[in-house]
C-alpha positions in Angstrom: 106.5 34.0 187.8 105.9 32.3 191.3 103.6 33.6 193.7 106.3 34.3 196.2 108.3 36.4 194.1 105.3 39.2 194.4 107.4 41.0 196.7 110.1 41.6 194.1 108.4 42.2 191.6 106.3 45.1 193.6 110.0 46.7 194.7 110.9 46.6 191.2 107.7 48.2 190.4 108.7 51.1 193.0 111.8 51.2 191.7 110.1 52.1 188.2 107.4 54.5 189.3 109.2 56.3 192.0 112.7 56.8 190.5 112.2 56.4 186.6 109.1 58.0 186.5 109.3 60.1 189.1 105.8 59.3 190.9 104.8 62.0 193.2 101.8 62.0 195.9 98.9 62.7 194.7 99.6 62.1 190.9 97.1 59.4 188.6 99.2 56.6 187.5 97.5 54.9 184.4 98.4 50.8 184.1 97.4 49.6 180.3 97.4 46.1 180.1 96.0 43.5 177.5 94.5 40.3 178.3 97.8 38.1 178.3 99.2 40.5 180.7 100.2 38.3 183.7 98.0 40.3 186.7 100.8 40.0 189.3 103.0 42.6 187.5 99.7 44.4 186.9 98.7 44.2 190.8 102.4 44.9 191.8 102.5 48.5 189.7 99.1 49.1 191.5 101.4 48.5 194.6 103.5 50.4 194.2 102.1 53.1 192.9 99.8 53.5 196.3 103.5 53.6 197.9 103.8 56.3 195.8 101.5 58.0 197.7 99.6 58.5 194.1 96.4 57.0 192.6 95.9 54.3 189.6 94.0 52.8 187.1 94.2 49.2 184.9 92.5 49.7 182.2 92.8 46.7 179.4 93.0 47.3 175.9 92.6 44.4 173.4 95.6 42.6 171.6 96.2 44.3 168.2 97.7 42.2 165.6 100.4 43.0 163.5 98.3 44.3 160.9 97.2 47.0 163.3 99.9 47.5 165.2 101.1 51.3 164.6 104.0 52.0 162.7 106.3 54.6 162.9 107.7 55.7 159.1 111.1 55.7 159.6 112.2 59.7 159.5 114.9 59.8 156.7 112.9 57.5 154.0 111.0 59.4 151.2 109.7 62.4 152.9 113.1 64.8 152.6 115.1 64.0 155.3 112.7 65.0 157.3 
């Protein structure tokens, strides 16, 4: 992503919180990231989410591999139907 596309990417980010999420003043917005999160998107929901009128957080987590990555069971397999 080029530096000068940080002002799309922080209306995109408005778009997100302010009409998917419904972001509302005053609300906590919480931004997980891991470390091979390129910052600029982080920085832009940051953005956006002080257009919001709301507060935010980044908070990293580390990279999980496959082996710990959480798995849903699938719903119909072995457990009834269920």
């Amino acid at each position: 992503m080029e530096d000068n596309r940080i002002i799309e990417c922080i209306e995109r980010a408005h778009y997100i919180l302010s009409n998917l999420m419904a972001v509302k003043p005053g609300e906590e917005v919480l931004i997980a990231i891991d470390p091979q999160t390129d910052m600029r998107m982080a920085n832009a929901m940051a953005a956006a989410a002080l257009m919001c009128g709301a507060e935010y957080n980044v908070s990293m987590m580390p990279i999980r591999g496959k082996d710990k990555a959480t798995i849903f069971p699938n719903p119909g397999a072995g457990n009834g139907g269920l």
